[in-house]
C-alpha positions in Angstrom: 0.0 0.0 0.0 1.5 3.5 -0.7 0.9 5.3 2.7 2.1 8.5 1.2 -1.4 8.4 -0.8 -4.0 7.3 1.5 -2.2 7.4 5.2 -4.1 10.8 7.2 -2.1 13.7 7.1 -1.1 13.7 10.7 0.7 9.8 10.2 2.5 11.4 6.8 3.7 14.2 9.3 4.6 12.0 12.1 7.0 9.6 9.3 8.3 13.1 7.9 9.4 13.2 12.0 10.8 10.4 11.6 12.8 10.8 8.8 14.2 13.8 10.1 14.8 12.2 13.6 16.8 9.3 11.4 18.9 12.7 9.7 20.0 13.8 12.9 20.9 10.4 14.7 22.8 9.8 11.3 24.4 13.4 12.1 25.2 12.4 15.7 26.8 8.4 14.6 29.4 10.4 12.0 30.6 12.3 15.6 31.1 9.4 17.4 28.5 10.6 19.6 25.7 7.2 19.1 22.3 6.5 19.0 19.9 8.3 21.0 17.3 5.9 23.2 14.2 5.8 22.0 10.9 4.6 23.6 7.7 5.4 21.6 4.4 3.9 21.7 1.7 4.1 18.7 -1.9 3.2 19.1 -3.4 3.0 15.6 -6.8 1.9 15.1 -8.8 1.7 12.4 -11.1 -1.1 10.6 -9.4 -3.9 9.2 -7.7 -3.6 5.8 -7.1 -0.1 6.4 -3.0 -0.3 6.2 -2.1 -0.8 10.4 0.5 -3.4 9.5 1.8 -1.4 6.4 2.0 1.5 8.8 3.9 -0.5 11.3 6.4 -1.3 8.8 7.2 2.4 8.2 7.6 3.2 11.4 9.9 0.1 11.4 11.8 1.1 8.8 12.9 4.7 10.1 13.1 3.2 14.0 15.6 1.1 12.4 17.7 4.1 11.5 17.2 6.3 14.7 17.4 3.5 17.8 18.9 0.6 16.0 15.4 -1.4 16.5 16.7 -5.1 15.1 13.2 -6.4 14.9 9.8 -6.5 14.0 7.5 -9.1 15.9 3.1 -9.5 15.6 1.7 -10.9 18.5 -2.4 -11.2 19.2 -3.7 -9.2 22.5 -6.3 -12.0 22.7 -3.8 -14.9 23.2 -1.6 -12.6 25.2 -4.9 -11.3 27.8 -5.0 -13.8 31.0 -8.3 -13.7 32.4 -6.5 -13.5 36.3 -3.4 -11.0 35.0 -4.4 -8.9 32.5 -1.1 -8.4 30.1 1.5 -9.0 33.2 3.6 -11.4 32.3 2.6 -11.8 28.8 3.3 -8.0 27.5 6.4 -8.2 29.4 7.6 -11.4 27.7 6.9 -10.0 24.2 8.7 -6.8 25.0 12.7 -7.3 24.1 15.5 -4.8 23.5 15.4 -2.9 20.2 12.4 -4.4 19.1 9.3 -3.4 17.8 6.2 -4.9 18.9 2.8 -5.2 17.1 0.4 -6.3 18.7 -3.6 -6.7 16.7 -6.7 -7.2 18.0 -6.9 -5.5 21.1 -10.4 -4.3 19.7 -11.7 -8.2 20.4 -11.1 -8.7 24.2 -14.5 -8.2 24.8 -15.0 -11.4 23.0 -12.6 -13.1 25.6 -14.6 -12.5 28.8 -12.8 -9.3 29.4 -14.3 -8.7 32.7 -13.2 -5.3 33.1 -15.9 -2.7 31.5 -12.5 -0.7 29.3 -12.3 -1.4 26.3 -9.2 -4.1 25.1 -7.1 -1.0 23.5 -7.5 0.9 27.2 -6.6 -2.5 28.9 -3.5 -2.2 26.4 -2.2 1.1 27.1 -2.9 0.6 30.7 -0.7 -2.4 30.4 2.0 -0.2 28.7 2.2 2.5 30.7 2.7 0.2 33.9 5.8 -1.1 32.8 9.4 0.2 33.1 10.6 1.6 29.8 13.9 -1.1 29.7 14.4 0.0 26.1 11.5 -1.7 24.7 9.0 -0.3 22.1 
């Protein structure tokens, strides 16, 4: 899909960041100076077949060039949800160093037996903001 086409003009903006961001950590490895740390989190919703995953690759592709991000994983907020814990251990496990994580789905927790009356994306970025930032996307 060619985001530069149909991606809102607030993501096109944001990977225009991006790039620049990638310009200046480029700027700062030619002075021996490293990589800056970066933690960023992206909620992106939107109906299905919209372009979520190609939009996680782009911001893959530049977080490659700014934090040295190594990989790109999918995971499913359903199988990861513990009816007991939440995201504990699960979210944690899935986070790794210079990684980016994708996780889909958080829209269908509901259909788990969520007990908890927020919604699966809330139960998500609940999840997230609980943990330690330890480098992980």
């Amino acid at each position: 899909m060619n985001l530069t086409k149909f991606a809102p003009d607030e993501f096109k903006e944001h990977l225009i960041v991006l790039d620049n961001k990638a310009k200046f950590v480029s700027a700062r490895v030619r002075c021996d100076l490293g990589f800056t740390t970066c933690h960023q989190h992206y909620v992106l919703i939107g109906n299905e077949g919209v372009g979520k995953s190609d939009a996680v690759e782009e911001i893959y592709q530049r977080m490659k060039c700014i934090a040295q991000i190594a990989n790109c994983e999918t995971h499913d907020a359903v199988s990861m949800f513990e009816t007991n814990e939440g995201f504990g251990t699960t979210l944690f496990e899935a986070c790794k160093d210079n990684t980016v994580i994708y996780i889909k789905n958080a829209e269908r927790l509901a259909m788990k037996g969520n007990a908890n009356p927020k919604s699966g994306i809330e139960e998500l970025c609940n999840a997230m903001s609980n943990m330690k930032n330890s480098g992980n996307m």
